[in-house]
mmCIF entry with sequence, helices, sheets and N, C-alpha, C, O atoms, coordinates in Angstrom:
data_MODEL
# 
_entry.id   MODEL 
# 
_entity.id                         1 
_entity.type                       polymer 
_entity.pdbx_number_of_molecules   1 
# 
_entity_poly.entity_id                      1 
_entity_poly.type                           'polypeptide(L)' 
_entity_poly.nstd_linkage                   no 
_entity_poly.nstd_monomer                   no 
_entity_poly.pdbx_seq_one_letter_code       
;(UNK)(UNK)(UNK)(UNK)(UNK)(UNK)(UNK)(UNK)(UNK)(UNK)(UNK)(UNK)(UNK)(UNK)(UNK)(UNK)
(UNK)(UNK)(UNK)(UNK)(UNK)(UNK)(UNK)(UNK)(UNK)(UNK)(UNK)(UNK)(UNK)(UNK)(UNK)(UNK)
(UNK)(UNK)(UNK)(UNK)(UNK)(UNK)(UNK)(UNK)(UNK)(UNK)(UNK)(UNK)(UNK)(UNK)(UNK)(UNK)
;
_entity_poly.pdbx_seq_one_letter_code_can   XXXXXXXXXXXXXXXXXXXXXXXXXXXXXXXXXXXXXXXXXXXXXXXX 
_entity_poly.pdbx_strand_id                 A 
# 
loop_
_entity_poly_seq.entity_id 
_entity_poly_seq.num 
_entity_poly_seq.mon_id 
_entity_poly_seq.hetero 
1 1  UNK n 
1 2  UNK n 
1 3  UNK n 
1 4  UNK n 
1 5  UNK n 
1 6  UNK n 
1 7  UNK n 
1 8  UNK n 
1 9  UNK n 
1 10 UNK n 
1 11 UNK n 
1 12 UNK n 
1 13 UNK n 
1 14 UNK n 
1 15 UNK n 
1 16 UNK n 
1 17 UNK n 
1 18 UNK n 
1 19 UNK n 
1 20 UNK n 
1 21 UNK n 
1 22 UNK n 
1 23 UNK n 
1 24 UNK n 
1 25 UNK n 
1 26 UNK n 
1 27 UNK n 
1 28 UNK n 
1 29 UNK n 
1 30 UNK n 
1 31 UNK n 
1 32 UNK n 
1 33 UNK n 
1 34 UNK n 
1 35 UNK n 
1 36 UNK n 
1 37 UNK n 
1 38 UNK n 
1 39 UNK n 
1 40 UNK n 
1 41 UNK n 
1 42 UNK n 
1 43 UNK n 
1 44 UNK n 
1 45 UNK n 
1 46 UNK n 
1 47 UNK n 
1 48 UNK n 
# 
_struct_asym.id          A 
_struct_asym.entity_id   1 
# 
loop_
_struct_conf.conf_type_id 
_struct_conf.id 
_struct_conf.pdbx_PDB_helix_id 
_struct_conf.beg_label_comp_id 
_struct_conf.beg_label_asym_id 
_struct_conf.beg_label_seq_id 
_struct_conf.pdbx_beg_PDB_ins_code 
_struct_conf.end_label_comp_id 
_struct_conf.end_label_asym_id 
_struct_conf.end_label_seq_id 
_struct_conf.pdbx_end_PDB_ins_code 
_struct_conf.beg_auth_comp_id 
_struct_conf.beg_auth_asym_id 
_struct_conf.beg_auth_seq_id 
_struct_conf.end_auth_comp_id 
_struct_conf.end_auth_asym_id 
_struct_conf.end_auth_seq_id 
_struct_conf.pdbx_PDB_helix_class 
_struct_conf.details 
_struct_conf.pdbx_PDB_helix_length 
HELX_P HELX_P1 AA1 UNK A 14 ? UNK A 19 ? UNK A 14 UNK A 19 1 ? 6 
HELX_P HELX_P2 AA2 UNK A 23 ? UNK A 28 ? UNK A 23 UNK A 28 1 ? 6 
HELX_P HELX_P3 AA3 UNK A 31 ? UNK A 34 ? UNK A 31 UNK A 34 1 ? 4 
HELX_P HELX_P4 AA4 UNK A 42 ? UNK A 47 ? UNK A 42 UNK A 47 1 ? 6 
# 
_struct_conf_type.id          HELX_P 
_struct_conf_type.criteria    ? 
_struct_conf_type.reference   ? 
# 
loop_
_atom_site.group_PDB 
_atom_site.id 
_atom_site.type_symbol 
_atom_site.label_atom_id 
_atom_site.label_alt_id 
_atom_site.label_comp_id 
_atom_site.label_asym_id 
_atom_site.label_entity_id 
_atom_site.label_seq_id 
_atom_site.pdbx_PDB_ins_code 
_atom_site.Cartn_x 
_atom_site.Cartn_y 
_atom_site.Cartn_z 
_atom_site.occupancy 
_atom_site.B_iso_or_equiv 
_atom_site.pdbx_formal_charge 
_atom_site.auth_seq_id 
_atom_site.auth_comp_id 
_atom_site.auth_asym_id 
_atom_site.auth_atom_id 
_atom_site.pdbx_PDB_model_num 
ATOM 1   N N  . UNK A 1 1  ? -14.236 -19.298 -17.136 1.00 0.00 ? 1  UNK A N  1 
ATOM 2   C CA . UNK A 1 1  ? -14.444 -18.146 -16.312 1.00 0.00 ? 1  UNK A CA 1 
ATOM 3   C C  . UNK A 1 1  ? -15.913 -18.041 -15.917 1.00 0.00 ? 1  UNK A C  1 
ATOM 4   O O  . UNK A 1 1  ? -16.824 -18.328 -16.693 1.00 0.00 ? 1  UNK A O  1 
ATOM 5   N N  . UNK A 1 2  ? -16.083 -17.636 -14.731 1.00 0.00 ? 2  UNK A N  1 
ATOM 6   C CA . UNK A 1 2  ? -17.791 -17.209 -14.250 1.00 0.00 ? 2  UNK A CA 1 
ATOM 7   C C  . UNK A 1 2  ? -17.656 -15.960 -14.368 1.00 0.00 ? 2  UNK A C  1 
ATOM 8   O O  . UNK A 1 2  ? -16.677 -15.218 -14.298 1.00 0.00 ? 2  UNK A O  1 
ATOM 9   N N  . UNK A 1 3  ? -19.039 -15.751 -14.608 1.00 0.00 ? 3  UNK A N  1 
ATOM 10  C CA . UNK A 1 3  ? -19.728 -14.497 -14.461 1.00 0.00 ? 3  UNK A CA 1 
ATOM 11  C C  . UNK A 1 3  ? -19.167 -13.517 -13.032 1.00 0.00 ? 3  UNK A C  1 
ATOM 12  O O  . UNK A 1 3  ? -19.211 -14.009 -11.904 1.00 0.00 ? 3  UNK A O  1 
ATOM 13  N N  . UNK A 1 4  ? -18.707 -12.249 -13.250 1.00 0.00 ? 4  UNK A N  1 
ATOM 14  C CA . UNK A 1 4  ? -18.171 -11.744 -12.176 1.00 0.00 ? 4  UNK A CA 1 
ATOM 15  C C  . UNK A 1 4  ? -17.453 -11.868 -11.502 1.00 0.00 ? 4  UNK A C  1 
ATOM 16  O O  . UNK A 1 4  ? -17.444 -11.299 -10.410 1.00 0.00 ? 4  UNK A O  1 
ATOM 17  N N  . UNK A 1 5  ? -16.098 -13.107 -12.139 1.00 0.00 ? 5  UNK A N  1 
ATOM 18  C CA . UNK A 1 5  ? -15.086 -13.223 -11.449 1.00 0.00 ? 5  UNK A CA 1 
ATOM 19  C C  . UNK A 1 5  ? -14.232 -13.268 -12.185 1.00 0.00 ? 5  UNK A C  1 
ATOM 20  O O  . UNK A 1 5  ? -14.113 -14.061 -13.119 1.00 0.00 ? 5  UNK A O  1 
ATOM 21  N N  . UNK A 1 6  ? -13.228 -12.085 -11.744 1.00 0.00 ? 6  UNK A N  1 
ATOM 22  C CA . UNK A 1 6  ? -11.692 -11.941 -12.656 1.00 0.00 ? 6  UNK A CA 1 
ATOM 23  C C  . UNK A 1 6  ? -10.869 -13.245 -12.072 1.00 0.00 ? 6  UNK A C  1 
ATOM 24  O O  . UNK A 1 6  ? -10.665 -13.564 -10.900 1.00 0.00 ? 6  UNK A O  1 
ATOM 25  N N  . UNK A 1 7  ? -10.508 -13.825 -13.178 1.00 0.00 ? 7  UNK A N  1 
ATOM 26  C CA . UNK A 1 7  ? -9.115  -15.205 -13.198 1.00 0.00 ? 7  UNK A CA 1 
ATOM 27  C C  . UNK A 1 7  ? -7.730  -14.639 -13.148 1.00 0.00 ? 7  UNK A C  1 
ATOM 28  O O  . UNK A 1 7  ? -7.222  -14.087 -14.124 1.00 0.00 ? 7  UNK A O  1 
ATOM 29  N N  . UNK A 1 8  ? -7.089  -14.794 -11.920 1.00 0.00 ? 8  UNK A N  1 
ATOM 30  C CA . UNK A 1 8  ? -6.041  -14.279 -12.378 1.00 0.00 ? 8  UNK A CA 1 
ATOM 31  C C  . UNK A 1 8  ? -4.931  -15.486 -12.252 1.00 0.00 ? 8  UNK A C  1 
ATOM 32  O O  . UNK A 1 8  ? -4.961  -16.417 -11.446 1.00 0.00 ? 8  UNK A O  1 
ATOM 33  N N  . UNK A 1 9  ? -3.726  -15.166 -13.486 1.00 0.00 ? 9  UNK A N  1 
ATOM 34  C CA . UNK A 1 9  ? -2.641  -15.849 -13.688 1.00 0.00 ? 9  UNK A CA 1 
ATOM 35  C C  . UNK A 1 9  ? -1.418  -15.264 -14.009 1.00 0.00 ? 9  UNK A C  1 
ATOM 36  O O  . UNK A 1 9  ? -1.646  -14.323 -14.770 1.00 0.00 ? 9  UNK A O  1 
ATOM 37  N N  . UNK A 1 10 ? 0.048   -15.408 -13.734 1.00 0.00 ? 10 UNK A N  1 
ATOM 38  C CA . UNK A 1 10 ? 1.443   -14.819 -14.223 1.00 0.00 ? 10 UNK A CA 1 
ATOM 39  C C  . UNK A 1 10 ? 1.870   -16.318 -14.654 1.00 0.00 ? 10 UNK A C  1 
ATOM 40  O O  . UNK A 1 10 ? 1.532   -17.407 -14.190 1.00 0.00 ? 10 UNK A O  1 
ATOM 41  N N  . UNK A 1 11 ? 2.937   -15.890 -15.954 1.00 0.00 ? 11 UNK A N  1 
ATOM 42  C CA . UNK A 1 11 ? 3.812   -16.722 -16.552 1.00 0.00 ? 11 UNK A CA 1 
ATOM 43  C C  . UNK A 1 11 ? 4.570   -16.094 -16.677 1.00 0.00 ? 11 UNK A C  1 
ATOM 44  O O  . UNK A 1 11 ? 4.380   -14.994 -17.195 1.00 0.00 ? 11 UNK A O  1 
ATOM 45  N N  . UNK A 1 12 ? 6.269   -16.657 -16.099 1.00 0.00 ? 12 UNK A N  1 
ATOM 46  C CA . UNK A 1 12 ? 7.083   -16.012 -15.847 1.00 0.00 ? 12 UNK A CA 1 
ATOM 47  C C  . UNK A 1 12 ? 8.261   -17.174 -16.737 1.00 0.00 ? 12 UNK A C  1 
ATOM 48  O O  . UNK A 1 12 ? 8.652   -18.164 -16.118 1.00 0.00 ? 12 UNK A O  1 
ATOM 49  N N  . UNK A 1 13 ? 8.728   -16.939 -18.143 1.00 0.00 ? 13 UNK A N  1 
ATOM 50  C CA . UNK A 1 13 ? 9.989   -17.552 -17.887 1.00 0.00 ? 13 UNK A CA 1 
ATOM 51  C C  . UNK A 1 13 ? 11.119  -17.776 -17.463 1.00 0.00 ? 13 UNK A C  1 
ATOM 52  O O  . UNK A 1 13 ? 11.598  -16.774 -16.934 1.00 0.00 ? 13 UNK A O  1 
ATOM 53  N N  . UNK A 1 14 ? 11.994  -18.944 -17.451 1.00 0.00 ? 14 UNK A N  1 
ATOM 54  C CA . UNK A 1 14 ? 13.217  -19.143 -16.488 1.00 0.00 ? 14 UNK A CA 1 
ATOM 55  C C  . UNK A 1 14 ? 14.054  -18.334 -17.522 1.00 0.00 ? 14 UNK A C  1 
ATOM 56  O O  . UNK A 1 14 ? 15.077  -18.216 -16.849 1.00 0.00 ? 14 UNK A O  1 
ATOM 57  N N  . UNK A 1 15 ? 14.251  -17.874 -18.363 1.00 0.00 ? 15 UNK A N  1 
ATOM 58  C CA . UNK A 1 15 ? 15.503  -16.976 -18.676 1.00 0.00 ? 15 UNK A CA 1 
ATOM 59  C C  . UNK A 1 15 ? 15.283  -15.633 -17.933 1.00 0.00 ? 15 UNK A C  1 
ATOM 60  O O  . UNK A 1 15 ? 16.237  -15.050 -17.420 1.00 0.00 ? 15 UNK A O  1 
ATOM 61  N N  . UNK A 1 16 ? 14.009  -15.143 -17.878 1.00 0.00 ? 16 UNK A N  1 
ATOM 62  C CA . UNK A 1 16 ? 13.779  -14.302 -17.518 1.00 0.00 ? 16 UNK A CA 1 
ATOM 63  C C  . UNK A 1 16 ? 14.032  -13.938 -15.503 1.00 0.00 ? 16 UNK A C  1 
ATOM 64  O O  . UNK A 1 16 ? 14.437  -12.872 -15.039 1.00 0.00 ? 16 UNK A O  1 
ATOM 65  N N  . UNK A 1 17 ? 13.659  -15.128 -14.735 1.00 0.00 ? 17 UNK A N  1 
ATOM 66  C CA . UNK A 1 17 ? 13.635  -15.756 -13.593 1.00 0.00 ? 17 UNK A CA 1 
ATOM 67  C C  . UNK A 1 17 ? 15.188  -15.907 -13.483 1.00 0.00 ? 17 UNK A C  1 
ATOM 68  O O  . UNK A 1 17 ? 15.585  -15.461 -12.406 1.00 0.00 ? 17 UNK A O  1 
ATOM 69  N N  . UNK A 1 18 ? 16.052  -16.337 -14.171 1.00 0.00 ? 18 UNK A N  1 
ATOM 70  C CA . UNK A 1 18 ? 17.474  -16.349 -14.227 1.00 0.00 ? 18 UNK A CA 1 
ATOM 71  C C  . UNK A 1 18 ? 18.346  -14.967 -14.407 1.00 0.00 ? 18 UNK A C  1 
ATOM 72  O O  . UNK A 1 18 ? 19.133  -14.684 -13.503 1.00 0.00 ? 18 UNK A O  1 
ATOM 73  N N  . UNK A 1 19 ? 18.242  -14.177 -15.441 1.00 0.00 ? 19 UNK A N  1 
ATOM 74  C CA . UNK A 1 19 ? 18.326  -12.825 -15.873 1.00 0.00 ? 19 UNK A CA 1 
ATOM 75  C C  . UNK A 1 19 ? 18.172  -11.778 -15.200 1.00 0.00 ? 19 UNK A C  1 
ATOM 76  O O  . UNK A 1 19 ? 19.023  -10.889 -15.165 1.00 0.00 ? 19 UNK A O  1 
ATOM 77  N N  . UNK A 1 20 ? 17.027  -11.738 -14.554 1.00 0.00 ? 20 UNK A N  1 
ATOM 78  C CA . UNK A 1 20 ? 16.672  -10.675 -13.819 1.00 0.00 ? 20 UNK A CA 1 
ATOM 79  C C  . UNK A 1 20 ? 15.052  -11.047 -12.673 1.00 0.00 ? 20 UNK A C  1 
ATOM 80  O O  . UNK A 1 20 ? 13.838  -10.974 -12.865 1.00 0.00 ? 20 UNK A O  1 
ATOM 81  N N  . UNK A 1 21 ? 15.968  -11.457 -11.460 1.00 0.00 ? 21 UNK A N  1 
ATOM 82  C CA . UNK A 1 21 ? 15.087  -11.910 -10.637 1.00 0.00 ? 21 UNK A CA 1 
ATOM 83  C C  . UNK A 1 21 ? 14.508  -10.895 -9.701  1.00 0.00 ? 21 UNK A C  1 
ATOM 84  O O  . UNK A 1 21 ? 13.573  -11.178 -8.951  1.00 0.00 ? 21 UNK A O  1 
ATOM 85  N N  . UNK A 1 22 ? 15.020  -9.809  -9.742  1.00 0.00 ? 22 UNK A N  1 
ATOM 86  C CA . UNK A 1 22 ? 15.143  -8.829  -8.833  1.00 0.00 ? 22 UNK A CA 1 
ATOM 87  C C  . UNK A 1 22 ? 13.253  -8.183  -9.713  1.00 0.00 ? 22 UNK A C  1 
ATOM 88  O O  . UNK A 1 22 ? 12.191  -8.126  -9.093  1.00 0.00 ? 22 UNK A O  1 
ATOM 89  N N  . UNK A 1 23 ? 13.438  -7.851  -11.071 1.00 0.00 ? 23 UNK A N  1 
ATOM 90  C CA . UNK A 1 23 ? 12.658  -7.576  -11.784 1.00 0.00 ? 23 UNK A CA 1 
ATOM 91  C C  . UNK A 1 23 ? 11.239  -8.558  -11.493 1.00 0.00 ? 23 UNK A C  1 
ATOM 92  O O  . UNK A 1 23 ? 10.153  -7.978  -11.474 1.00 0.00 ? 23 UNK A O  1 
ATOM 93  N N  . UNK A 1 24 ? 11.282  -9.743  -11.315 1.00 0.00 ? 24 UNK A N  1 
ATOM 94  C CA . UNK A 1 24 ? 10.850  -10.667 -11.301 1.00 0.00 ? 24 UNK A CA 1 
ATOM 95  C C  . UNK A 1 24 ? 9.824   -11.043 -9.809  1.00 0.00 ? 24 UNK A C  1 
ATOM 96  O O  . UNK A 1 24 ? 8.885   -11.826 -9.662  1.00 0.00 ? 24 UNK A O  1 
ATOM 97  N N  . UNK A 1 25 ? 10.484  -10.123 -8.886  1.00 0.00 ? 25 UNK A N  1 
ATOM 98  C CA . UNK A 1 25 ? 9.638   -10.303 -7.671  1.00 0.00 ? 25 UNK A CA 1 
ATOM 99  C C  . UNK A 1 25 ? 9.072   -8.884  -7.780  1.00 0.00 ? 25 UNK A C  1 
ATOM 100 O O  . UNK A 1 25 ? 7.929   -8.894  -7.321  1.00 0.00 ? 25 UNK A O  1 
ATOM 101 N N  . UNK A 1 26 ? 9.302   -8.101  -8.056  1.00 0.00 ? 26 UNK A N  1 
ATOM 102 C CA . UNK A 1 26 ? 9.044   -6.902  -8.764  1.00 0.00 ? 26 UNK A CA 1 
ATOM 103 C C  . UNK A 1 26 ? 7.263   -7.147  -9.225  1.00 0.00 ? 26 UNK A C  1 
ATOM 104 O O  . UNK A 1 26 ? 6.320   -6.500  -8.771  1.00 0.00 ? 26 UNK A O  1 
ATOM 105 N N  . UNK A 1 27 ? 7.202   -8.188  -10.171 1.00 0.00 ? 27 UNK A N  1 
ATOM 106 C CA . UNK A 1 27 ? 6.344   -8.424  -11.131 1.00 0.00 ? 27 UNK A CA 1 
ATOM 107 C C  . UNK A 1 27 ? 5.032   -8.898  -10.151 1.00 0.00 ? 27 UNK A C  1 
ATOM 108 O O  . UNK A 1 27 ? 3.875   -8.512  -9.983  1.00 0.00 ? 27 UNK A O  1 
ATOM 109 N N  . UNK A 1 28 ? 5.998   -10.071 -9.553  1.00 0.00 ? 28 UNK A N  1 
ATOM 110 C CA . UNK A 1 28 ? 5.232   -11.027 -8.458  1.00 0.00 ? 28 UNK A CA 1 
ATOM 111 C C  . UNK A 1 28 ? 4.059   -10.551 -7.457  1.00 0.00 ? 28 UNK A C  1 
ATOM 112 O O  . UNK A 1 28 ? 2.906   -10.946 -7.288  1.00 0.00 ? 28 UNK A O  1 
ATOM 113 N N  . UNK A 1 29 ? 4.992   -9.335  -6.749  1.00 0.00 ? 29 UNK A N  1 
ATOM 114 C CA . UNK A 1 29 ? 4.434   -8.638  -5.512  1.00 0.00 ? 29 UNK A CA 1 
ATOM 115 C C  . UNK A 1 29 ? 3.191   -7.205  -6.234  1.00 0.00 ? 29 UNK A C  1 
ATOM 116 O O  . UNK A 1 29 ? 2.373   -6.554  -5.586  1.00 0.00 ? 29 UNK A O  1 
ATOM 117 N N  . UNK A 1 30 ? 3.478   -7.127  -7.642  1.00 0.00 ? 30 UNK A N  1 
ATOM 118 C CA . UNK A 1 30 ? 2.560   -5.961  -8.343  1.00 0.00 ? 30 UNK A CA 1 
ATOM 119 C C  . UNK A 1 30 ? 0.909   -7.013  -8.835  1.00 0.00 ? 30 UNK A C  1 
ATOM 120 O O  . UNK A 1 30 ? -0.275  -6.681  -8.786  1.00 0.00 ? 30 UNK A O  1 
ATOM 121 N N  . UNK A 1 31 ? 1.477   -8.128  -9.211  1.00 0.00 ? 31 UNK A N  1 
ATOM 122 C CA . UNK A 1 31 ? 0.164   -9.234  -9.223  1.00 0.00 ? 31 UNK A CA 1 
ATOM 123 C C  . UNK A 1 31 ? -0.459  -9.528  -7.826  1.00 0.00 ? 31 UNK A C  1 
ATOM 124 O O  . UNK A 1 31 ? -1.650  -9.821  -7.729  1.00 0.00 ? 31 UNK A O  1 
ATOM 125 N N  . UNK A 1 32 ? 0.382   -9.442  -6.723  1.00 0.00 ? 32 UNK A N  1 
ATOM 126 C CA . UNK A 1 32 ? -0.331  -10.044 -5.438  1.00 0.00 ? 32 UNK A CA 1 
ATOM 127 C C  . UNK A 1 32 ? -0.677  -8.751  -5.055  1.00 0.00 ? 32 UNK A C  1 
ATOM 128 O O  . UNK A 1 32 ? -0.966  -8.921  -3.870  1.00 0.00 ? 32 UNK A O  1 
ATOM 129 N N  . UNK A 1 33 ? -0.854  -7.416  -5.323  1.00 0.00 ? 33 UNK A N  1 
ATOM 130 C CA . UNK A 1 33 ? -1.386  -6.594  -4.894  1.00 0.00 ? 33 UNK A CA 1 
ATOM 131 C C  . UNK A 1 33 ? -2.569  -5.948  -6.065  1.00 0.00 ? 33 UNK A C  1 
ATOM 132 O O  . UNK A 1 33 ? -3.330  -5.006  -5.847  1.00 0.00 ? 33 UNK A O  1 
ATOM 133 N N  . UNK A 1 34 ? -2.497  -6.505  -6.952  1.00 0.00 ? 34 UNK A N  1 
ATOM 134 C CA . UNK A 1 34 ? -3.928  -6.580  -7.850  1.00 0.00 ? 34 UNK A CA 1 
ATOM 135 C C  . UNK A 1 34 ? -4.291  -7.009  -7.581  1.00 0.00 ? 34 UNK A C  1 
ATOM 136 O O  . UNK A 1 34 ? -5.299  -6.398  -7.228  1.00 0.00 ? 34 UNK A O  1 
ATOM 137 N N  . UNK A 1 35 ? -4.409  -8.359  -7.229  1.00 0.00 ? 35 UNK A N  1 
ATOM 138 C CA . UNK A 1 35 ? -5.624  -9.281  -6.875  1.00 0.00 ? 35 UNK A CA 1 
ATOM 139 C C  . UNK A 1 35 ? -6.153  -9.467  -5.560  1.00 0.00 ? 35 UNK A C  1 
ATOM 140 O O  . UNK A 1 35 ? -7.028  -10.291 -5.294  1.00 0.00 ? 35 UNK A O  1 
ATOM 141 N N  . UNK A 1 36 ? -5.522  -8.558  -4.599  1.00 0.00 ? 36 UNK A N  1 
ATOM 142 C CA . UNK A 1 36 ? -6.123  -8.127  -3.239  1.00 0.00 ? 36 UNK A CA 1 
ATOM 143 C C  . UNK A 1 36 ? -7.114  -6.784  -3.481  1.00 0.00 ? 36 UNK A C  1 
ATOM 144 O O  . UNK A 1 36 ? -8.103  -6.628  -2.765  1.00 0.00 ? 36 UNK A O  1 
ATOM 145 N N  . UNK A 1 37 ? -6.783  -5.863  -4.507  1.00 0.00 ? 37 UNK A N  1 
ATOM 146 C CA . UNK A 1 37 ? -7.776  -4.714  -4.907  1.00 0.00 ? 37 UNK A CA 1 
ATOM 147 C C  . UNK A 1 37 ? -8.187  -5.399  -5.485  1.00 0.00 ? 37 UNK A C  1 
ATOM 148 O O  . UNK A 1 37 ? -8.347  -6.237  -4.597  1.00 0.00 ? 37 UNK A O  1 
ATOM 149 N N  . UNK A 1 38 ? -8.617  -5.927  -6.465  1.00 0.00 ? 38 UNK A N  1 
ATOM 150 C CA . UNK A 1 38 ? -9.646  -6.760  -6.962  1.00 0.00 ? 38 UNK A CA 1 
ATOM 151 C C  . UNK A 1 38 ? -10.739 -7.645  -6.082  1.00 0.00 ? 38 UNK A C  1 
ATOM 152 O O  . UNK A 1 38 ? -11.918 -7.816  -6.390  1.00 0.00 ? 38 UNK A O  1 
ATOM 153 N N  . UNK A 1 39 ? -9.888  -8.299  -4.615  1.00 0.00 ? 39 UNK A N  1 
ATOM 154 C CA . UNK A 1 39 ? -10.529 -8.995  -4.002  1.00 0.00 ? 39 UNK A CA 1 
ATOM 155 C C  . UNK A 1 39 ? -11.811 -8.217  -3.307  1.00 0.00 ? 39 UNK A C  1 
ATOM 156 O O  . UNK A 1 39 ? -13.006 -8.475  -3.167  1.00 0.00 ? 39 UNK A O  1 
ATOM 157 N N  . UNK A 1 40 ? -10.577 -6.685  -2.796  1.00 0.00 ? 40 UNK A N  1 
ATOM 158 C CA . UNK A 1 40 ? -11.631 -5.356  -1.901  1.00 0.00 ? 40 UNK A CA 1 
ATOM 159 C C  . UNK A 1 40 ? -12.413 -5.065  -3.022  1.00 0.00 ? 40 UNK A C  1 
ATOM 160 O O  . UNK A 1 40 ? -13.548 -4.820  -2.612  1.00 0.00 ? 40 UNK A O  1 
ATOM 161 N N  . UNK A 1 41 ? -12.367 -4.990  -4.017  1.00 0.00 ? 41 UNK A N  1 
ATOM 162 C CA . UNK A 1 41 ? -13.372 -4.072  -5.270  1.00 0.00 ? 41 UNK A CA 1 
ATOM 163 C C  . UNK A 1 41 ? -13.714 -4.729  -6.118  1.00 0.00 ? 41 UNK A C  1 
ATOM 164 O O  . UNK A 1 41 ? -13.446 -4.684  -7.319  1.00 0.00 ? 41 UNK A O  1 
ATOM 165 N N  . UNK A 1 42 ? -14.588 -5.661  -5.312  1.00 0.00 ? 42 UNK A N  1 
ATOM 166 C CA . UNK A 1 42 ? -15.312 -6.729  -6.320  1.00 0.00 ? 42 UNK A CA 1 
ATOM 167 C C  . UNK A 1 42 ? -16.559 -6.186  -7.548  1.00 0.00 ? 42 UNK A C  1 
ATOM 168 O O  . UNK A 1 42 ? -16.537 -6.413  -8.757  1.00 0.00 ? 42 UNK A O  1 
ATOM 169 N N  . UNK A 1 43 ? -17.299 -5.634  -6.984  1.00 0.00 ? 43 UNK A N  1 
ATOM 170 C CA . UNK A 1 43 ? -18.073 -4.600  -8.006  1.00 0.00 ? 43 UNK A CA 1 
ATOM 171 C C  . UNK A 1 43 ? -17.175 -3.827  -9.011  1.00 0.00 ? 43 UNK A C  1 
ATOM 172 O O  . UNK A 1 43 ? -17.396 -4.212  -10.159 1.00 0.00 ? 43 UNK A O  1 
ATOM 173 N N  . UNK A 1 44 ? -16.382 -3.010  -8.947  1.00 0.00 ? 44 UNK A N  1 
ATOM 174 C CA . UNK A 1 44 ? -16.112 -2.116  -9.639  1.00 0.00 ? 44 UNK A CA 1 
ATOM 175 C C  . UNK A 1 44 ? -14.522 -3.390  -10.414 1.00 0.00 ? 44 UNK A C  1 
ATOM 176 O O  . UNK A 1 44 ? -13.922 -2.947  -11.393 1.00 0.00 ? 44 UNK A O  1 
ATOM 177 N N  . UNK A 1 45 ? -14.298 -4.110  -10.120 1.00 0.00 ? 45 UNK A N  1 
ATOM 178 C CA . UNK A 1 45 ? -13.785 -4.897  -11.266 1.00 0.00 ? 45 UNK A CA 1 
ATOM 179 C C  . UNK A 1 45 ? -14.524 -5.714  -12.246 1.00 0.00 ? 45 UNK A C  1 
ATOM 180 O O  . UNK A 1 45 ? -14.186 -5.811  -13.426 1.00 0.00 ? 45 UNK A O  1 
ATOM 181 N N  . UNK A 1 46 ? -15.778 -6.432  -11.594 1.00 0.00 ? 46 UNK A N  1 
ATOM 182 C CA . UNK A 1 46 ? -16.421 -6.915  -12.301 1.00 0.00 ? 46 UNK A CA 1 
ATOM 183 C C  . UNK A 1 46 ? -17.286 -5.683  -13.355 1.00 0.00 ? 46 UNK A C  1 
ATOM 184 O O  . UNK A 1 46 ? -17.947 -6.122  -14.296 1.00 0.00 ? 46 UNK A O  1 
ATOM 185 N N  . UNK A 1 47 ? -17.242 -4.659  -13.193 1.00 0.00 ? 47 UNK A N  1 
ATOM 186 C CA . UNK A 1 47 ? -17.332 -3.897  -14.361 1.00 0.00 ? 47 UNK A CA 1 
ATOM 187 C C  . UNK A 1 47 ? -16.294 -3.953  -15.199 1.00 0.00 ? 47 UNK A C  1 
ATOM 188 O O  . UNK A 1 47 ? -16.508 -4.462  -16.299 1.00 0.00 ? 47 UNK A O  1 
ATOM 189 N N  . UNK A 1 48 ? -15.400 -3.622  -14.996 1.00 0.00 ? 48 UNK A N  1 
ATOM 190 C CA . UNK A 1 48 ? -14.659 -3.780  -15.633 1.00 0.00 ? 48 UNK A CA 1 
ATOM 191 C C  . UNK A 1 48 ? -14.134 -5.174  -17.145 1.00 0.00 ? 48 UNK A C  1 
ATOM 192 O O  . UNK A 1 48 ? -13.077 -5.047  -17.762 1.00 0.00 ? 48 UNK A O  1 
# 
């Protein structure tokens, strides 16, 4: 990791991906909209 930059990653297993996919894009689309506020609010994450 660098200095001032959040890493982001999801691990999703296939039972889970099988089970309940609906849940699963759910998850997907809540990570791709963190890491676009993160992208706009680069200061105030890197506080974080």
């Amino acid at each position: 990791m660098w200095p001032n930059y959040a890493c982001y990653s999801l691990l999703v297993s296939g039972k889970l991906i099988r089970e309940h996919p609906g849940l699963v894009e759910q998850i997907v689309k809540t990570q791709i909209n963190a890491i676009k506020y993160a992208v706009e609010h680069l200061d105030e994450v890197a506080e974080v």
